[in-house]
Phi, psi and omega in degrees: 000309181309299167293332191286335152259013168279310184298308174313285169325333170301290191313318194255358146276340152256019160286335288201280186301312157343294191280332162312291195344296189302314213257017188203324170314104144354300245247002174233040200236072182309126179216148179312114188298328160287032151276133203224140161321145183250175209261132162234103165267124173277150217098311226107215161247140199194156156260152188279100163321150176236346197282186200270310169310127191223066178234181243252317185242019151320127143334081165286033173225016138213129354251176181212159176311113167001091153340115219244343185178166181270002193271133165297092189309127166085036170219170197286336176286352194252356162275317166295326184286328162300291191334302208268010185267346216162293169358113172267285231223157201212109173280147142253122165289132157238154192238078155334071222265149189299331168255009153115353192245135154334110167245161163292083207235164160259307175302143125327315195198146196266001194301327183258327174267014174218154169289085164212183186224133132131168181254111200332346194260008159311325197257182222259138196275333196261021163254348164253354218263349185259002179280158154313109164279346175289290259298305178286346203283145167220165153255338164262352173081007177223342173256174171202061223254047192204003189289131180098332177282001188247343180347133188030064216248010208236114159263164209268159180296319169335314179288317197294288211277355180241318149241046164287172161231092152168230209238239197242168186245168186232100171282125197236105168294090170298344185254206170208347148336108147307345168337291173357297166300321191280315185337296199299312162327331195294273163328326177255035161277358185274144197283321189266000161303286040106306178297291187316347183258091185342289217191177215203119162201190202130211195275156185300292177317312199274340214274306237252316195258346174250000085027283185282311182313322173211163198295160189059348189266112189262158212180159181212162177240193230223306134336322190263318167321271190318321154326292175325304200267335181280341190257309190313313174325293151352294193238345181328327221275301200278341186080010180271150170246099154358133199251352156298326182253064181234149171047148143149184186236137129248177200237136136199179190283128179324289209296324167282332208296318204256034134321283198318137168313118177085013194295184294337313224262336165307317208290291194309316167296324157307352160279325169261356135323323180259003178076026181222155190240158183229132180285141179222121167256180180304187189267156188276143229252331183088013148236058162113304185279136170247150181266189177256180172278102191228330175228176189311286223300307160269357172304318198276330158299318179298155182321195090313126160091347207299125184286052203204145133302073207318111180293078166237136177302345159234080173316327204268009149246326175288305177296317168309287194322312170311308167332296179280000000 
């Protein structure tokens, strides 16, 4: 009696294992041979931090990587320039500034990559938009060999999203103030404003709050990312989409992604079926942090075909590649 209901239980788990399979597997999923990722550069064209440390007030601009080119993160040559690499999409960091405007910073504080003080959403935009941006950067804690390149160099999103050439941004809320969220609503009620803007993440409030303000407009906090991916994990399995992952952008790291129920090509049409795009970043660093799609080698790892957006720290290798 005992085998005879062990076999039976043998038999419905792999009926069992089967229909998952059948029901998530990828490989009977027709996709498009022109189908191609689409480029979201973070930054810009930037140098590349080089330290070990990463939390909300590091310094990316000692130390970084050798110098590969003179552009600067978060200024329009170093934007125009990501465009003109490739580029769909371009994140920026912003700073709600004591006079109402977005400038374009990356730091927390202006203290290490400008001759400038003080922690950046404090100050005054038209009393910093004259800093050096260049000023700090090193590879040695002794040079400085971008110091004098950056004068005045740091624009407002407004400026950014009106005399840019290319194609839309990815707003990134460096702060955490819902004001923040509503300020951007504010700004993207002019309609060609509006076009340029991908999408929104960042600090919860602000993020929550540009969000709710204004329609169609997609975007995650950090919270709400994890809520997603963690109820999909649960249930995903059923072909269900989470109403936490519905409209929205998710992110998530090459090295997890193919956890998710149905990857690559199930996951991503289920998602765009629930009105949400999917972000594909570098493998997760284990501190907090994800890396990009940065060189041929992880380039190579992404899907064939991935119906998606690719996260990378070089446009300017990635892009050319894709290209090709």
């Amino acid at each position: 009696m005992l085998k005879h209901w062990a076999r039976r239980l043998g038999v419905a788990a792999v009926l069992i294992t089967g229909a998952l399979w059948l029901g998530n597997t990828s490989l009977f999923v027709s996709v498009p041979i022109d189908r191609e990722p689409r480029l979201i550069a973070h930054r810009g064209v930037h140098q590349i931090y080089a330290g070990t440390t990463r939390d909300a007030e590091t310094c990316s601009a000692n130390p970084i990587h050798p110098l590969k080119h003179d552009f600067i993160a978060n200024t329009l040559p170093s934007i125009n320039a990501a465009f003109a690499y490739g580029a769909d999409v371009v994140e920026v960091d912003v700073h709600l500034t004591t006079d109402g405007v977005f400038a374009l910073f990356h730091d927390w504080t202006l203290d290490c990559q400008t001759n400038g003080a003080g922690v950046t959403h404090k100050q005054a935009y038209s009393d910093i938009r004259g800093l050096d941006l260049g000023y700090g950067y090193s590879t040695d804690g002794v040079t400085f060999p971008l110091r004098g390149k950056g004068v005045a160099m740091m624009p407002s999103l407004k400026q950014a999203i009106e005399q840019s050439e290319g194609g839309q941004f990815l707003v990134n809320f460096k702060g955490n103030r819902r004001k923040e969220g509503v300020e951007l609503v504010t700004l993207l009620q002019d309609p060609q404003r509006r076009e340029r803007v991908y999408g929104v993440y960042g600090g919860g409030p602000p993020t929550r709050a540009a969000l709710d303000g204004l329609s169609g407009l997609r975007g995650f906090d950090r919270s709400g990312l994890k809520s997603c991916l963690f109820r999909y994990l649960a249930l995903g399995w059923t072909s269900y989409v989470p109403q936490a992952c519905r409209n929205g952008l998710v992110a998530v790291p090459l090295d997890y992604a193919p956890l998710l129920w149905g990857w690559p090509h199930r996951f991503t049409n289920r998602m765009k079926r629930a009105g949400t795009e999917v972000i594909l970043w570098g493998p997760y660093d284990g501190s907090g942090f994800s890396s990009g799609i940065d060189d041929i080698e992880t380039l190579d790892q992404v899907p064939e075909h991935f119906d998606g957006y690719i996260w990378t720290n070089r446009i300017e290798i990635i892009g050319p590649k894709m290209a090709r």
